[in-house]
C-alpha positions as CSV (number, residue, x, y, z in Angstrom):
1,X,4.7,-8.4,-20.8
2,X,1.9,-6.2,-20.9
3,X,1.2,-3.2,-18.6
4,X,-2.3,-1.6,-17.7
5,X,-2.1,1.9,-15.5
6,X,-5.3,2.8,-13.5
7,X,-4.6,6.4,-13.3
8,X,-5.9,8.5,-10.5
9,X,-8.8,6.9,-8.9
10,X,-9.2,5.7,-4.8
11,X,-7.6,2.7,-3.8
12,X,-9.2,0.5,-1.2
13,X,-6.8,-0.8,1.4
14,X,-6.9,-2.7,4.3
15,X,-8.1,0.0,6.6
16,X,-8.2,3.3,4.2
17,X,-9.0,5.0,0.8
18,X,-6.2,6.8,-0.8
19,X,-5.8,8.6,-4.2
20,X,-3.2,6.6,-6.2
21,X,-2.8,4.9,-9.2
22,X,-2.0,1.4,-9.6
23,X,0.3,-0.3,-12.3
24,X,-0.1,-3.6,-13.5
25,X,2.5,-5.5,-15.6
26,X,1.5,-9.3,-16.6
27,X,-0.8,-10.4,-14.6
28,X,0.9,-8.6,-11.1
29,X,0.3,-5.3,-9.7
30,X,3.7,-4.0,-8.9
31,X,3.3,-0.4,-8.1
32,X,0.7,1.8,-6.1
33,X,1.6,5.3,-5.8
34,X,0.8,8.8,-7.1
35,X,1.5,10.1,-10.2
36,X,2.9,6.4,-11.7
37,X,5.3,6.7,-14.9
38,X,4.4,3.8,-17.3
39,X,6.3,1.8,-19.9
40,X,5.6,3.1,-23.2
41,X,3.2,0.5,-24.5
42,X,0.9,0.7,-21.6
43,X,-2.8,0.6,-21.5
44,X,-4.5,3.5,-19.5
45,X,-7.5,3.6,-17.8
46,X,-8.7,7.1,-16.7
47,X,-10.0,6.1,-13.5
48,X,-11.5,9.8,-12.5
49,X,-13.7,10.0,-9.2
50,X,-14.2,5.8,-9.2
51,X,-12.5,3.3,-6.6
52,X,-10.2,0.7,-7.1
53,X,-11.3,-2.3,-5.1
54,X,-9.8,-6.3,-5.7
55,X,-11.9,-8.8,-7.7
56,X,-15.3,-9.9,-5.9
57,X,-15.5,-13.5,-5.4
58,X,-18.6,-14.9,-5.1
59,X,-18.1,-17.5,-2.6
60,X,-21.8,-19.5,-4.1
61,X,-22.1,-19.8,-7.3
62,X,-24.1,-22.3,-10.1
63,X,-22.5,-20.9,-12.9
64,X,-19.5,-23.1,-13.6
65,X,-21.0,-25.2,-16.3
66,X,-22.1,-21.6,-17.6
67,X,-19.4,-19.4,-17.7
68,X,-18.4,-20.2,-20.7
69,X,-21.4,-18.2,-22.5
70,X,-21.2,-14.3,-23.4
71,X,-24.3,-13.2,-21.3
72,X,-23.3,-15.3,-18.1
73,X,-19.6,-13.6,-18.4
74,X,-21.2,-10.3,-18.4
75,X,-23.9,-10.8,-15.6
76,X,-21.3,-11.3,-13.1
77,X,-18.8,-9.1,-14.5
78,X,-21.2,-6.2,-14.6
79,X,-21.3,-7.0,-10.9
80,X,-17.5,-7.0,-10.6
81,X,-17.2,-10.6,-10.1
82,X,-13.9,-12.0,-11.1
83,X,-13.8,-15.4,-9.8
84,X,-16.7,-17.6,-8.7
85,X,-16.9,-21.4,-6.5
86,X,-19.0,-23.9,-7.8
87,X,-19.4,-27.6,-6.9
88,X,-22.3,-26.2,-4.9
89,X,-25.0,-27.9,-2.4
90,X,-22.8,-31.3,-3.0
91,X,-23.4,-31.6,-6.4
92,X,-21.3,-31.5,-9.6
93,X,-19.7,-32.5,-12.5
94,X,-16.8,-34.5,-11.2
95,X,-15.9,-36.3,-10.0
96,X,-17.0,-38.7,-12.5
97,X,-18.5,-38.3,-15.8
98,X,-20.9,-35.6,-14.8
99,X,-24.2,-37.6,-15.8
100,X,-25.7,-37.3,-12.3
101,X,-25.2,-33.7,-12.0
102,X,-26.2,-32.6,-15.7
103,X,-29.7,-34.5,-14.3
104,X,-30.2,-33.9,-10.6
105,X,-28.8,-30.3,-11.1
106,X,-30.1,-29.4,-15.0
107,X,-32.2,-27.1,-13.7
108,X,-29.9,-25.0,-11.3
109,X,-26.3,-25.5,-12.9
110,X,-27.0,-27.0,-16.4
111,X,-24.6,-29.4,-18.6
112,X,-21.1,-28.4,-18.5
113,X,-20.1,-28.4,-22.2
114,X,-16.5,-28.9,-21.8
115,X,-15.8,-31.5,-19.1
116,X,-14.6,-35.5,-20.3
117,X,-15.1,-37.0,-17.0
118,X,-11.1,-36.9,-16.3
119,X,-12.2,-35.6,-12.7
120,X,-11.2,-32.4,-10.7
121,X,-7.5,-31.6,-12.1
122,X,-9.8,-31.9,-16.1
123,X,-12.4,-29.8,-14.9
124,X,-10.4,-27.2,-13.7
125,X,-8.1,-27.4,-17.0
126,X,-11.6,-26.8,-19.1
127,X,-11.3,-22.9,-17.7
128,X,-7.8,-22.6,-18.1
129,X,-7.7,-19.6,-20.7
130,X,-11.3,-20.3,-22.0
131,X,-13.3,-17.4,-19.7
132,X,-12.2,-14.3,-18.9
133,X,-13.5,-15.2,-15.4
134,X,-11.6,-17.7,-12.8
135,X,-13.1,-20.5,-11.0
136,X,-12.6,-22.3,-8.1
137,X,-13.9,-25.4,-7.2
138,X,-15.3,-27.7,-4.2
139,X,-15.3,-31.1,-4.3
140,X,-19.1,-32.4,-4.4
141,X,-20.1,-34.5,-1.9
142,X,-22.9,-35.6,-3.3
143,X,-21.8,-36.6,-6.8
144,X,-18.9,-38.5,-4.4
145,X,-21.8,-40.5,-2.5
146,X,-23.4,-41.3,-6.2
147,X,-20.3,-42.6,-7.5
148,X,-20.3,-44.8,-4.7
149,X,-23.0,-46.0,-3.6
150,X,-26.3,-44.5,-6.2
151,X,-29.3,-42.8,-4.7
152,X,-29.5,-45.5,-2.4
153,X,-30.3,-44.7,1.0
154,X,-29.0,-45.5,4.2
155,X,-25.5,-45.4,5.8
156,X,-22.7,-46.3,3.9
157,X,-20.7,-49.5,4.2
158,X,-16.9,-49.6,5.4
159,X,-16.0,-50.3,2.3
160,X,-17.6,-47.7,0.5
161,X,-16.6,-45.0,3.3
162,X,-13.1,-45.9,2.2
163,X,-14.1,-45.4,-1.9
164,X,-15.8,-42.1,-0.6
165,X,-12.7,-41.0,1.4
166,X,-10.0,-41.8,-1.8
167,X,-12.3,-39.2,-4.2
168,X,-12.6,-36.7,-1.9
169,X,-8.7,-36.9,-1.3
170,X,-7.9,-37.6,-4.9
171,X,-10.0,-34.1,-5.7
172,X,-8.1,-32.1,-2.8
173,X,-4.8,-33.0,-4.4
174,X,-6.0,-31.9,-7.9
175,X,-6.8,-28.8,-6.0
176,X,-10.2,-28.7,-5.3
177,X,-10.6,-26.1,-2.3
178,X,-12.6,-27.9,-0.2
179,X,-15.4,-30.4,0.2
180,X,-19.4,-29.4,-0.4
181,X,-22.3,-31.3,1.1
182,X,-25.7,-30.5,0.0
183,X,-27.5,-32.3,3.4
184,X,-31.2,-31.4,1.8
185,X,-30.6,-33.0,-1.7
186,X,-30.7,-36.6,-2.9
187,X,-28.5,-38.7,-2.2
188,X,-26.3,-36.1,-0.2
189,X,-29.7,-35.9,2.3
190,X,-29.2,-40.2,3.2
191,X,-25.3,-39.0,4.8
192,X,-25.2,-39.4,8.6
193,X,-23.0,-37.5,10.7
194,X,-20.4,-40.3,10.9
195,X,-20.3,-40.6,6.7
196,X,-19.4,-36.5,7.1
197,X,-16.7,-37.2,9.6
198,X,-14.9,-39.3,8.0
199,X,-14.5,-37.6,4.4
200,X,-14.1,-34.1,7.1
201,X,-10.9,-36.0,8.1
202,X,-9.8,-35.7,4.8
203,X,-10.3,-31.9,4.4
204,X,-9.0,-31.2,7.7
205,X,-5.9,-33.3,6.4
206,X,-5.5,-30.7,3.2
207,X,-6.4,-27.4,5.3
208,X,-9.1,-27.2,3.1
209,X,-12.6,-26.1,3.4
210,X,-16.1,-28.2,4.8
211,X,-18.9,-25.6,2.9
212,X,-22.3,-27.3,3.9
213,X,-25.6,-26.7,2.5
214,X,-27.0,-27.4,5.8
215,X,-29.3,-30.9,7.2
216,X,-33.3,-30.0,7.5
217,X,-33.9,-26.5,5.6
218,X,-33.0,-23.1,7.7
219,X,-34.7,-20.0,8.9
220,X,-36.0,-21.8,12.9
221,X,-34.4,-25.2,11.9
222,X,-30.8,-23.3,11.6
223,X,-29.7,-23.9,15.1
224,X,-29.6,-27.8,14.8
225,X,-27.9,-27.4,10.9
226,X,-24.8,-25.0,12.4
227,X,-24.9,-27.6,15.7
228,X,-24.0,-30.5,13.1
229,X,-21.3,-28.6,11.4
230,X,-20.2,-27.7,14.6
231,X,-19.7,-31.6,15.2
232,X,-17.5,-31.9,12.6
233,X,-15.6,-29.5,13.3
234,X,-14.5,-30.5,17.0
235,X,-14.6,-33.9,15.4
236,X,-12.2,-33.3,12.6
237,X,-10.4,-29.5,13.0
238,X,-12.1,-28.8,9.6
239,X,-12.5,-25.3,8.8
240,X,-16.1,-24.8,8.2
241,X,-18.1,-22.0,6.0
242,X,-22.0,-22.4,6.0
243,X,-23.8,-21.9,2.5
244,X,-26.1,-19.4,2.2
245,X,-27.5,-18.7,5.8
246,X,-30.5,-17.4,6.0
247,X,-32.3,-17.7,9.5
248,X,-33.6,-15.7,12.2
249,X,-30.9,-13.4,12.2
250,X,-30.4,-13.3,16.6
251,X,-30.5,-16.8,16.3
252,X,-28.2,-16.7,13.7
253,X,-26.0,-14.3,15.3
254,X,-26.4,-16.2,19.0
255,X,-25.6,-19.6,17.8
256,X,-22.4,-18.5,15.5
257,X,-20.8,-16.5,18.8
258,X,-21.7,-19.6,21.2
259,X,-20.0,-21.7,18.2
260,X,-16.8,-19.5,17.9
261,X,-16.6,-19.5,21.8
262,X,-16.8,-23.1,21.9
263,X,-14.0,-23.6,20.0
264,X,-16.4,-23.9,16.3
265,X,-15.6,-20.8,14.4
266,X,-17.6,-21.0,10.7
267,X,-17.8,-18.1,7.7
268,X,-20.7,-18.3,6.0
269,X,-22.0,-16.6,2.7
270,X,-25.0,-14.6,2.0
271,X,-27.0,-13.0,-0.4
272,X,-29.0,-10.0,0.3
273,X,-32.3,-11.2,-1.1
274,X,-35.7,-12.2,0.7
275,X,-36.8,-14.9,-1.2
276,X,-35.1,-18.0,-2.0
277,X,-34.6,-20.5,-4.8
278,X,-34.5,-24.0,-5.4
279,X,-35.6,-27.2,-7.6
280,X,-39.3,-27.9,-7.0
281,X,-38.6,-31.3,-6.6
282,X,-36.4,-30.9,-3.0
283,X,-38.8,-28.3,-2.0
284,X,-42.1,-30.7,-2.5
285,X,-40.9,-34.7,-2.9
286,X,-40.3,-37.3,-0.7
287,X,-36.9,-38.4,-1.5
288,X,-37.9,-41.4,-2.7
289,X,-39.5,-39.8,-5.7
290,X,-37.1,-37.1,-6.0
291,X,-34.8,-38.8,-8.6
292,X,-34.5,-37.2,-11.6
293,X,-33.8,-39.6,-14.3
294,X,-35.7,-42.4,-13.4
295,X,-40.1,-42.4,-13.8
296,X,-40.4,-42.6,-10.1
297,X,-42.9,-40.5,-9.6
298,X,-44.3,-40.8,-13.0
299,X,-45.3,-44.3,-11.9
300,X,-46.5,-43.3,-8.4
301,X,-48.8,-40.9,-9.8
302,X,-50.4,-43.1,-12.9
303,X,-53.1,-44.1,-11.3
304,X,-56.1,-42.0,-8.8
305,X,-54.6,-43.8,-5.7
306,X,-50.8,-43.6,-6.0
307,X,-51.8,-39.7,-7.0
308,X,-54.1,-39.3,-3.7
309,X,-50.7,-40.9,-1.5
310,X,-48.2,-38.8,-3.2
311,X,-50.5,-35.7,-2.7
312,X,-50.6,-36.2,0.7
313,X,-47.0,-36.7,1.5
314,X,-46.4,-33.4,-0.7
315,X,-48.8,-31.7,2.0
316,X,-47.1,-33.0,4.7
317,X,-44.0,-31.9,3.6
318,X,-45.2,-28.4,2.5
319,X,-47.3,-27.7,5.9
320,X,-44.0,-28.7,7.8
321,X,-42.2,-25.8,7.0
322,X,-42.2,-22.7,8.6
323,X,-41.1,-20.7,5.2
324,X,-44.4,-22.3,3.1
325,X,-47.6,-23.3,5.3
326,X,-51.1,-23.6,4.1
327,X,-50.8,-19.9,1.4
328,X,-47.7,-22.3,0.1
329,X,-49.0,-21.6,-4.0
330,X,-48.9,-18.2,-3.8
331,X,-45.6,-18.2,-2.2
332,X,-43.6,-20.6,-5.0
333,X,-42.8,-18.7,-8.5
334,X,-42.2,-21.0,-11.9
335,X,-38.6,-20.3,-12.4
336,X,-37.0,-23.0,-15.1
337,X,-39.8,-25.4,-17.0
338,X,-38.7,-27.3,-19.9
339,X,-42.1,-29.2,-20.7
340,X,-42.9,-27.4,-24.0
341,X,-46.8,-27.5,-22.8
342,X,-46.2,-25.8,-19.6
343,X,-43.4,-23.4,-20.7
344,X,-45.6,-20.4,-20.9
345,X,-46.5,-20.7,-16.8
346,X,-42.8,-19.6,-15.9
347,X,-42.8,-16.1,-13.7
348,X,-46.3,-17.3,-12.5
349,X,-47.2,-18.6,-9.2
350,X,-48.1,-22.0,-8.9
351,X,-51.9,-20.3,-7.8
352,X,-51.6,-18.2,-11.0
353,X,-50.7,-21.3,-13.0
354,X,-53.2,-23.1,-11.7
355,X,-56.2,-20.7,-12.4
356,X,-54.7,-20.3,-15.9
357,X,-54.7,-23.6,-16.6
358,X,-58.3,-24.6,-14.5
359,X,-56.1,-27.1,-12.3
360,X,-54.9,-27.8,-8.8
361,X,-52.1,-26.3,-7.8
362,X,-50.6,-29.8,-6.4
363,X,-51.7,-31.5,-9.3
364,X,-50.2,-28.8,-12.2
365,X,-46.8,-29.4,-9.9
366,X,-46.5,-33.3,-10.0
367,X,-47.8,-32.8,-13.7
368,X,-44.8,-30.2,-14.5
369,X,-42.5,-32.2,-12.3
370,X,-43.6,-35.1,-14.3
371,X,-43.4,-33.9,-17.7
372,X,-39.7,-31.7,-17.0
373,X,-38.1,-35.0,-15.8
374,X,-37.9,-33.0,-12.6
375,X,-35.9,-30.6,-14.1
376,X,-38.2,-27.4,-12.5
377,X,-36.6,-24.3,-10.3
378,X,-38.8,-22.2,-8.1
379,X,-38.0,-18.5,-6.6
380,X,-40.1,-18.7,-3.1
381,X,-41.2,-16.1,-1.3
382,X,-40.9,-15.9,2.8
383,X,-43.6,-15.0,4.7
384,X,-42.1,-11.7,7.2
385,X,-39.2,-10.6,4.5
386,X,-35.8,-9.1,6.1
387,X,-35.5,-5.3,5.7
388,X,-31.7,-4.3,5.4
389,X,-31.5,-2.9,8.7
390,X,-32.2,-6.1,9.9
391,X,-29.8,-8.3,7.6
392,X,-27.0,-5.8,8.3
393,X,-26.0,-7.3,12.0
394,X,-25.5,-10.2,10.2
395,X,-23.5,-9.0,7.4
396,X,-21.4,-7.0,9.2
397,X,-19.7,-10.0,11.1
398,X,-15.9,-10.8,10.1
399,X,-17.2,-14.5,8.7
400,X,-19.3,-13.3,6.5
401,X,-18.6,-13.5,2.5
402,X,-21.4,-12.4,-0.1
403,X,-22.2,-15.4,-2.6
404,X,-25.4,-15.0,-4.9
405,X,-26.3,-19.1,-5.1
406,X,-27.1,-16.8,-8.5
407,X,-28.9,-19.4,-11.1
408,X,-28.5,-18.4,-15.4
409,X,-31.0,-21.3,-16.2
410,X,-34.4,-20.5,-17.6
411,X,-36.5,-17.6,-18.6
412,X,-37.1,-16.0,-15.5
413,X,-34.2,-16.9,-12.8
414,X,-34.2,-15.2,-9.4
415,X,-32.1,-11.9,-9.5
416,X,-29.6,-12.2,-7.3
417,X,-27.8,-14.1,-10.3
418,X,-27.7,-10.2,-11.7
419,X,-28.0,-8.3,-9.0
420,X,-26.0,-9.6,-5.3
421,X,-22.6,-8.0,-6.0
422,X,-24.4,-4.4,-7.0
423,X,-26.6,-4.2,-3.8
424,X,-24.2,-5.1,-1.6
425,X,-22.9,-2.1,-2.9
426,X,-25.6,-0.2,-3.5
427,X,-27.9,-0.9,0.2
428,X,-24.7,-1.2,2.5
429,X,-21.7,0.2,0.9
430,X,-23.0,3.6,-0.5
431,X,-25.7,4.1,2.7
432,X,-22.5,3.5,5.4
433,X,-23.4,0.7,6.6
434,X,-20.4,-1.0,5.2
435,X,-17.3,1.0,4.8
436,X,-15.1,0.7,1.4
437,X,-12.3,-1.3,3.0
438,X,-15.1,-3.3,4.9
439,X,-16.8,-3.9,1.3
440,X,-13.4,-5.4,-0.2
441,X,-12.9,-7.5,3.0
442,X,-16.8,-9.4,2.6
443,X,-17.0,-9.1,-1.5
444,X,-13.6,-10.3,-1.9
445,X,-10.7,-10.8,0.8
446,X,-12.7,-12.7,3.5
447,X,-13.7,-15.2,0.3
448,X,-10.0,-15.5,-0.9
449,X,-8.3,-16.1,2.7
450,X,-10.7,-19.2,3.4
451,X,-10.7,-20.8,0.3
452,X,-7.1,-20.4,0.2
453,X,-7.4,-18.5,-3.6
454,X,-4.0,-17.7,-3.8
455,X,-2.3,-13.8,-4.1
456,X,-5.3,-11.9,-5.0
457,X,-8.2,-10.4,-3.0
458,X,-6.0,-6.7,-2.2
459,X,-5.0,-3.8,-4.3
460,X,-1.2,-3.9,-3.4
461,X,2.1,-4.6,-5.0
462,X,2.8,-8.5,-5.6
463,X,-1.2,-9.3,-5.8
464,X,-2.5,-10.8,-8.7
465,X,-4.3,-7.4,-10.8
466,X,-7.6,-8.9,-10.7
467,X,-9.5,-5.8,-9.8
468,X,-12.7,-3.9,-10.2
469,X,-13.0,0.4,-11.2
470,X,-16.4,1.3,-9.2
471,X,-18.4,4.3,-10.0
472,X,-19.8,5.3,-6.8
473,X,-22.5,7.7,-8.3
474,X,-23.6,5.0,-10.9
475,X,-24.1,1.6,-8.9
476,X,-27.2,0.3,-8.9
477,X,-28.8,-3.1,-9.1
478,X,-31.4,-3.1,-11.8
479,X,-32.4,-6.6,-11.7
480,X,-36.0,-7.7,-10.3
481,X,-38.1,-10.6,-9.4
482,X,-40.2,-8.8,-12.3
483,X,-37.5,-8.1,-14.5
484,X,-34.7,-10.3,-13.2
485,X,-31.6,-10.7,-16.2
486,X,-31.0,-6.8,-15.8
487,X,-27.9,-6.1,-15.9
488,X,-26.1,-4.1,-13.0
489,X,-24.6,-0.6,-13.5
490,X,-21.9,1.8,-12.4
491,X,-18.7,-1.0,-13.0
492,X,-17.7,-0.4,-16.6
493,X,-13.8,-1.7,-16.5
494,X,-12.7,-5.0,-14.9
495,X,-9.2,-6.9,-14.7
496,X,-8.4,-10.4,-14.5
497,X,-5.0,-11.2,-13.9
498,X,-4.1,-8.1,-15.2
499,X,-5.8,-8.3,-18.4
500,X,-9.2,-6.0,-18.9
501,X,-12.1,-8.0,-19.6
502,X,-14.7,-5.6,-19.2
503,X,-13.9,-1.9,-20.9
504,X,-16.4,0.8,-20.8
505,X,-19.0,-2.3,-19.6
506,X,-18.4,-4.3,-22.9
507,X,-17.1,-7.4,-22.7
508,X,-13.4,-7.6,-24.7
509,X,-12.1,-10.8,-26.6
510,X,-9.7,-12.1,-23.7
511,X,-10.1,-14.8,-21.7
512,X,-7.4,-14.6,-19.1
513,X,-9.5,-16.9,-16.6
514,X,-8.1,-19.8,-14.9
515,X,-9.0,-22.6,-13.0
516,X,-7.8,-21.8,-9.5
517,X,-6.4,-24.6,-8.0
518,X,-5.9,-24.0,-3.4
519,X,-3.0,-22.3,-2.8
């Protein structure tokens, strides 16, 4: 058994700070005190003037097929994230073989290297004591309604309700901790309210968790998304958790107490960024053309008619949201393009593309769409921006968890991937606005209670040791829209399971990760 002893620095209770140290032996804490004695063979960590706070969990992640790379490990441990959720936005790599999510979702999660198509209990094994990180994950609606039924629109049959039903079970069991929709994404977006009941039933069954990319986009379309969740939960009992809410925040606020009093109650995750991200083809396409795979809208724009139609459905779509309008090019930034010939375009506006290349700015998209096989992410920029002050209403309510929806693919990602963990820190922790138990309670414990991640998530005897050593003088988030894979500073030593993975903010050769299965 090996012991680690965090000597001297601030523990971060429930309720208080105090000046202990902390042992660790295996992968437990078992003592918190002052002035510890250690075995002999101990590791110690000199923790000086820094805090001890549990593991952050980022409660929205796309890194799952990505965790397995150097850089990805040290973005989000730089941030003190020790365990992140995928099976995101209903889509992932089982169950199933993965082929529909390494194609609808290339762009935002990428191939997972390791997975053989053995469903949720193989892709869980494929992190068992590969990463240094843990990761949890949902079960994807999406991928379930592809296995079944294809892109194919329309409700689903009896018969295939019943197929949809024995995956979502069949993944709860292998301990999937919960079920994802993604209700804005092909074919999760064709799922009617009575489809979500039914597989609800079988979450609400397993105690487990409905985590819904909401119907019909967010910001003044919120409302009606967190009134359909609310549905299925007095439908089914299911505990809900909203994915990355972003909306007027007193509507936000309004409809959430109205929901709780109403016998609805929903956590939610955040990130505290203005703009968004997302693949170009949800943000522009009719669904009909927004399979990725297929030469859909290769064929529909072959010829100067089909082009004129499709132009003027993108339009339609584009004016009809509040978050884009008519300045809509100036708004969307080239995130992730694969075409070799457009590859040079990414970090420019779509307007700035277009000048560059002497072209349209609708046209240069369908002609990247086109050429990337749909495989293109955008970072988009809101109109009226929300200043801290008026995010931290939001933030500060007990449902709330932070969750980056953080993106490693491509040359210029958005930088919450690098930078949500350290500005939580660094715009509401250090500023007040967020106490340091409050700050373990929404980067960590809130996440861990309700996705039932097991004993971890506190700094206190019996927990697993996965914990974070946080310089307060030092944090800062130096990632950018400009300069976005900077990595975060001022979290230099990180456990995971009681093993340090990060020492002196260099990665070490461990990989003490696991696949968390719900507790």
């Amino acid at each position: 058994m090996t012991a680690v002893l965090l000597r001297g620095g601030f523990v971060v209770g429930d309720e208080d700070v105090v000046r202990a140290d902390v042992l660790v032996e295996g992968e437990r804490i078992t003592r918190v005190g002052p002035d510890l004695d250690a075995p002999g063979d101990t590791t110690v960590v000199d923790c000086g003037e820094r805090l001890l706070l549990p593991g952050f969990v980022d409660a929205h992640a796309h890194a799952g097929s990505l965790v397995f790379e150097p850089e990805v490990q040290l973005a989000l441990l730089r941030q003190g994230v020790t365990t992140i959720v995928t099976g995101q936005d209903g889509v992932g790599p089982a169950p199933g073989g993965g082929a529909y999510a390494d194609t609808y979702f290339a762009a935002i999660d990428g191939p997972h290297p390791r997975h053989d198509g053995s469903g949720i209990a193989g892709l869980l094994a494929t992190y068992d004591g590969t990463t240094p990180l843990n990761v949890a994950t949902l079960v994807p609606a999406g991928t379930v309604r592809h296995a079944v039924r294809g892109d194919d629109p329309g409700p689903a049959a009896p018969h295939e309700l019943r197929a949809m039903r024995t995956l979502v079970r069949a993944g709860l069991d292998d301990g999937a901790v919960g079920l994802a929709t993604g209700l804005d994404y092909v074919p999760g977006l064709f799922a009617d309210t009575a489809e979500l009941i039914a597989l609800c039933v079988e979450v609400a069954d397993a105690d487990a968790l409905y985590v819904s990319h909401m119907r019909g986009g967010y910001e003044g379309n919120a409302r009606a998304g967190l009134d359909e969740v609310a549905e299925l939960v007095r439908a089914t009992g299911v505990r809900a958790h909203v994915s990355h809410l972003h909306a007027p925040v007193d509507l936000a606020i309004a409809a959430l107490h109205e929901l709780e009093r109403s016998g609805a109650p929903m956590s939610f995750d955040a990130y505290p960024y203005s703009r968004g991200c997302t693949i170009l083809s949800m943000l522009l396409l009719p669904a009909e053309l927004a399979r990725p795979g297929t030469p859909d809208l290769a064929r529909a724009v072959a010829d100067p008619a089909g082009r004129a139609r499709v132009r003027g459905a993108v339009l339609d779509r584009v004016l009809a949201r509040a978050d884009l309008g008519t300045g809509w090019a100036d708004q969307v930034t080239l995130s992730h393009v694969p075409a070799p010939e457009f590859h040079a375009l990414q970090g420019r506006t779509l307007a700035e593309a277009a000048d560059l290349t002497g072209s349209d700015p609708l046209d240069l998209a369908l002609d990247v769409l086109v050429d990337s096989a749909l495989q293109v992410t955008v970072v988009m920029r809101v109109p009226h921006p929300r200043t801290v002050d008026e995010l931290t209403p939001l933030f500060r309510l007990p449902g709330h968890c932070a969750g980056s929806d953080g993106i490693f693919v491509g040359t210029h990602p958005h930088p919450r991937a690098y930078g949500t963990f350290a500005r939580y820190l660094q715009d509401w922790t250090l500023p007040g606005r967020f106490s340091w138990p409050e700050t373990a309670a929404h980067l960590s414990t809130t996440a861990v209670r309700r996705h039932r991640l097991g004993d971890r998530g506190v700094v206190s005897p019996g927990a697993v040791a996965d914990l974070v050593v946080v310089d307060p003088a030092r944090v800062a988030a130096r990632a950018t829209y400009a300069h976005p894979m900077r990595l975060a500073e001022g979290i230099d030593d990180v456990l995971v399971a009681g093993v340090p993975v990060l020492a002196d903010g260099i990665l070490t050769p461990a990989t003490p990760g696991a696949g968390l299965r719900r507790a």
